[in-house]
C-alpha positions as CSV (number, residue, x, y, z in Angstrom):
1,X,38.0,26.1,18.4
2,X,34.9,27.1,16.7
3,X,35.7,25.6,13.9
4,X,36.3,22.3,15.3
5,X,33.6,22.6,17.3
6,X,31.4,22.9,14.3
7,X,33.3,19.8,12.5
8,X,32.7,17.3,14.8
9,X,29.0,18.4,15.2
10,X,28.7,18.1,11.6
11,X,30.9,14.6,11.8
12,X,28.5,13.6,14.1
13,X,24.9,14.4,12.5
14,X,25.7,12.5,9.0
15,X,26.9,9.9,11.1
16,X,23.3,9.9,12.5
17,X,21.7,10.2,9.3
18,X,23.9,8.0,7.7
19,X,22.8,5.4,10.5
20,X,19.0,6.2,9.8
21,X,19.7,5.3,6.5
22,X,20.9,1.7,6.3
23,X,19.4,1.0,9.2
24,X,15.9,2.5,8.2
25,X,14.2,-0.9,7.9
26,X,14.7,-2.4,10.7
27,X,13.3,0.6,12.0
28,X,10.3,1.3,10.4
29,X,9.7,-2.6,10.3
30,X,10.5,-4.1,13.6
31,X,8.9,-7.6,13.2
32,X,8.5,-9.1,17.1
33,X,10.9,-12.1,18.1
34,X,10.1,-15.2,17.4
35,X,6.6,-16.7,15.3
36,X,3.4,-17.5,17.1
37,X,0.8,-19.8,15.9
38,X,-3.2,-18.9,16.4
39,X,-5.1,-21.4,17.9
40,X,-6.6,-24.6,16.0
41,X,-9.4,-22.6,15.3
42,X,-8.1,-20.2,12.4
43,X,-6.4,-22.2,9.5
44,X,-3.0,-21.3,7.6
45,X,-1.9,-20.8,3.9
46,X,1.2,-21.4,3.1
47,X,1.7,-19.1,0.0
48,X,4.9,-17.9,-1.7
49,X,5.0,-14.4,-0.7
50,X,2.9,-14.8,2.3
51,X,0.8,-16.8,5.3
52,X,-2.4,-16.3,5.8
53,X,-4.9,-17.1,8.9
54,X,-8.2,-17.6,7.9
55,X,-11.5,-17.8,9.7
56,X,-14.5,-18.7,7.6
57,X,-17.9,-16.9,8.2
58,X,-20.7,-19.1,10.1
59,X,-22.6,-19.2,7.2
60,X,-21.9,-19.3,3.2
61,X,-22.1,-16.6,1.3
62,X,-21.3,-13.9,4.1
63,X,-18.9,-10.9,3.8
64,X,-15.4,-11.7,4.3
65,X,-12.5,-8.8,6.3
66,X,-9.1,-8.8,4.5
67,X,-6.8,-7.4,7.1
68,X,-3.6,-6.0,7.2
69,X,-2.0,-5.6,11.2
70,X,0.4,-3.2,12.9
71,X,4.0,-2.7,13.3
72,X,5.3,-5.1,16.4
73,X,2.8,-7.5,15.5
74,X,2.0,-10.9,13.6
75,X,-0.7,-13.3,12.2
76,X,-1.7,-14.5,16.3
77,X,-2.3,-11.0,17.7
78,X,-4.8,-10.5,14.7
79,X,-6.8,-13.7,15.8
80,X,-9.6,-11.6,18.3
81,X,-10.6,-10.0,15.3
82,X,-11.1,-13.6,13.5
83,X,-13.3,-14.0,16.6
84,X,-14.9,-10.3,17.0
85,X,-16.2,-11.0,13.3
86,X,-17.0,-14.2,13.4
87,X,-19.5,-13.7,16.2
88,X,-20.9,-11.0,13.7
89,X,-21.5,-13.6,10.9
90,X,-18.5,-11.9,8.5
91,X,-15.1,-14.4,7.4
92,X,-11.7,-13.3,8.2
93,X,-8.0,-13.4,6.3
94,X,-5.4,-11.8,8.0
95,X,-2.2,-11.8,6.4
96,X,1.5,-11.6,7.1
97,X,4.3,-9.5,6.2
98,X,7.4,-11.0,4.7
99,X,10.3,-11.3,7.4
100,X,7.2,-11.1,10.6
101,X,6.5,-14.5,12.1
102,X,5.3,-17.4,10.3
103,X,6.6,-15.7,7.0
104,X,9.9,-14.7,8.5
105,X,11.5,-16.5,5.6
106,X,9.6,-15.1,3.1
107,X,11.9,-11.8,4.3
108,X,13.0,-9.3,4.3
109,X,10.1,-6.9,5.0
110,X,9.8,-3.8,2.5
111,X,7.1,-2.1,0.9
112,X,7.6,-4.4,-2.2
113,X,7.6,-7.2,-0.5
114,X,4.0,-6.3,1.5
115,X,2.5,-5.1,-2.0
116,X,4.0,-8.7,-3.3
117,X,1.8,-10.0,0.0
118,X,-0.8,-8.3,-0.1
119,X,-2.0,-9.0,-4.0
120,X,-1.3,-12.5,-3.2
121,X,-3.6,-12.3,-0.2
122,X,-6.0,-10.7,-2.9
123,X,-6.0,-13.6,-5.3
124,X,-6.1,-16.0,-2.8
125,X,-9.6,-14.5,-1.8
126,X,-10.6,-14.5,-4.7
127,X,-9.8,-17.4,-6.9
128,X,-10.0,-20.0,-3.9
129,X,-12.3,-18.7,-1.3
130,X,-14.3,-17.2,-4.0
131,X,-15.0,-14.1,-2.5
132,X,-16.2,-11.5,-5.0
133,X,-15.3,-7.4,-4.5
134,X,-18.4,-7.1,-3.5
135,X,-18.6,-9.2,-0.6
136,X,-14.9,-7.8,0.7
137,X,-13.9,-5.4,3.2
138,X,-10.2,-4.0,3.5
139,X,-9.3,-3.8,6.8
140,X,-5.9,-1.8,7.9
141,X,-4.3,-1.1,11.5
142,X,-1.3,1.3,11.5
143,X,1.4,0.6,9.2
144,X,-1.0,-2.0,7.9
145,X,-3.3,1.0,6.1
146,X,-0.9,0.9,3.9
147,X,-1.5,-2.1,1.7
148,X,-5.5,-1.8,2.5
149,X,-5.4,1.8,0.6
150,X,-3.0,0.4,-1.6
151,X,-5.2,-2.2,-2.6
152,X,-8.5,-0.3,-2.5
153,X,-6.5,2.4,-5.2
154,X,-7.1,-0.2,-7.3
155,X,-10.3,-1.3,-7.0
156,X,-10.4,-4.2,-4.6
157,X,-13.5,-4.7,-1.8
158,X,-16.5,-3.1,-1.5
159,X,-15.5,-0.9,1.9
160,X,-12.7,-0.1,3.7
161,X,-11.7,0.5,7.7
162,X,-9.0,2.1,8.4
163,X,-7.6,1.8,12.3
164,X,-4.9,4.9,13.1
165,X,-3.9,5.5,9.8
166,X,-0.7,7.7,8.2
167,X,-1.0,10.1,4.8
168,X,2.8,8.2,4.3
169,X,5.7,6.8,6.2
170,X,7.9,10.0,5.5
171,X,5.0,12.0,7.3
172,X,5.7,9.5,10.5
173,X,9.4,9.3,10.1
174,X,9.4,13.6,10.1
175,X,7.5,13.8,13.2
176,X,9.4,11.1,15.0
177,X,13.2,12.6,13.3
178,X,12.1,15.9,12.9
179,X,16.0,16.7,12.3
180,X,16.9,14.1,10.0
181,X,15.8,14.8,6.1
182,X,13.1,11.3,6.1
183,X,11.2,12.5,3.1
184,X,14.6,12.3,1.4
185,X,16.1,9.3,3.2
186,X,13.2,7.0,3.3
187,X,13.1,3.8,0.7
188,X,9.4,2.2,1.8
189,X,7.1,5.1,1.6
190,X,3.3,3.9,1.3
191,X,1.8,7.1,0.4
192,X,-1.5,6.3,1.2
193,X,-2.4,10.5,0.5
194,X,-0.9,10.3,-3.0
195,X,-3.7,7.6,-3.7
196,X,-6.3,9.1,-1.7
197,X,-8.4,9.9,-4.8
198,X,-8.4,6.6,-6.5
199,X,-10.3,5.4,-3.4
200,X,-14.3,5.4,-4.6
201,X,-15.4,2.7,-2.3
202,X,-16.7,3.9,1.7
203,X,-14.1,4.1,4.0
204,X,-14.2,4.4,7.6
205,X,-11.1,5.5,9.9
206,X,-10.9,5.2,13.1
207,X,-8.3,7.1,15.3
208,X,-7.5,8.5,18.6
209,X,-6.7,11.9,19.4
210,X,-3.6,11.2,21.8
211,X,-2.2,8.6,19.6
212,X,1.6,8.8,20.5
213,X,2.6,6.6,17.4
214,X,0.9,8.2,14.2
215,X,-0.1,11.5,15.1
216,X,-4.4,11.9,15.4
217,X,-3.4,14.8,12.9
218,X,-2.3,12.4,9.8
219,X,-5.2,10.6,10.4
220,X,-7.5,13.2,10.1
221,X,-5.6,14.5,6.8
222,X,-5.6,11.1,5.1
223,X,-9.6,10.9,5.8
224,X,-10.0,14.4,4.7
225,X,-8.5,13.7,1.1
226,X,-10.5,9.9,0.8
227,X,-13.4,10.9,-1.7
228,X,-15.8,9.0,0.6
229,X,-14.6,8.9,4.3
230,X,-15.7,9.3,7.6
231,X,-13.6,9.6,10.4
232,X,-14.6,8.0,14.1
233,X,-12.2,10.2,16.5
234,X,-12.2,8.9,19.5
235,X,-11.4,11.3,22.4
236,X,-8.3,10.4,24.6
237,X,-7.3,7.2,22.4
238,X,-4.2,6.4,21.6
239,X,-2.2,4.2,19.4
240,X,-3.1,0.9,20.5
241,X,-5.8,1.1,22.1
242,X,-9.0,2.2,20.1
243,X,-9.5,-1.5,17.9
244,X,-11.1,-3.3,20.7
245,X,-13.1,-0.9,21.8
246,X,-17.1,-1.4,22.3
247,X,-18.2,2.2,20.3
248,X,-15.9,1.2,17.3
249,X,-17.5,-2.3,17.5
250,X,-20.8,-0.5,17.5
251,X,-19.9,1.3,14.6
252,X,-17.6,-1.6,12.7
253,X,-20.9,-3.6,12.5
254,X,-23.0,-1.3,11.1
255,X,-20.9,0.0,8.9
256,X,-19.3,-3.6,7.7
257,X,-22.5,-5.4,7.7
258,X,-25.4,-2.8,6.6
């Protein structure tokens, strides 16, 4: 009885994991139903591997936000940052993942794909908006920190903010499947710590110490092993809610603008 016991317990957790496995993407990339368009306002590029919203700065010659959002969102939700920086003279490009909204067909959404995105985001900024390194600022929320460390490995934009950010997607998955082998199951990885040291230019994370999504812990790590970092933690905050808030304004300005 024992024995069988044992069998169908072990029947049943590689059917789990074998579940986790092939259906991992949909998982750790669960675009939200349906596309949204931003308002008039913002203007879209069509690219190959990628659509971009893009806000222009008041004036010419301003500093310009790349940003990367979250998990369960898409190019609209990102558009009260257009405005937040706008109002603070800086130009905004937000872009989209493959298989997410307006890029749904430019699917399906992997970490390939988003690097694919993401350089093509890059280029756009600066071969057609003319935006020099120098005058660029990698913005990344969530699974979005990603790309924007991905990117600033390489040497792309001056500074770099960094809203609830993860050392790697295996460090998320463990905490969330802590019975489930993630850091051998996991295809899209986005080891943000691995690159951590090719990051010269200033970085500023922000994240909240009861975030309930990436743990205020990873955060902290990934900031710890930045070269130049400094971590806002805000008391209390949690996953989605420490972006908008008036302190990390006060401090987004400063540090974005100065």
């Amino acid at each position: 009885m024992v024995l069988i016991v044992l069998a169908t317990l072990g029947v049943a957790y590689a059917a789990v994991v074998a579940l986790v496995f092939f259906a991992q993407r949909a998982l750790v990339f669960p675009a939200p139903t349906g596309a949204q368009r931003p308002s008039p306002a913002s203007q879209l590029v069509d690219l190959p591997e990628t659509v971009l919203l893009v806000r222009a700065p008041p004036s010419p010659g301003g500093r310009w936000v790349l940003h990367f959002h979250g998990n369960g969102e898409q190019l609209a939700s990102t558009e009260w940052f257009a405005v937040q920086w706008a109002e603070r003279g800086v130009g905004f490009v937000a872009v989209e993942y493959p298989g997410y909204g307006l890029a749904k067909d430019k699917g399906p959404a992997s970490e390939e794909t988003i690097v694919r995105a993401a350089e093509a985001a890059r280029r756009y900024v600066r071969d057609v908006l003319g935006v020099s390194d120098e005058r660029l600022v990698l913005s990344g929320q969530s699974l979005g920190s990603g790309p924007a460390v991905r990117l600033a490995s390489e040497g792309v934009g001056a500074k770099v903010v960094l809203f609830t950010p993860y050392t790697s997607l295996p460090d998320v998955g463990a905490r969330v499947l802590p019975f489930v082998p993630v850091r051998w199951l996991m295809r899209d990885r986005f080891d943000s710590a691995a690159r951590a040291a090719l990051v010269r230019q200033p970085v500023l994370v922000v994240h909240g110490t009861d975030d309930e999504v990436v743990p205020f812990e990873l955060g902290e790590a990934l900031s710890k092993a930045l070269p130049s970092a400094r971590l806002l933690r805000i008391e209390g905050g949690h996953h989605n809610d420490v972006s908008d808030r008036g302190v990390v304004w006060a401090e987004l300005e400063v540090f974005v603008t100065k």
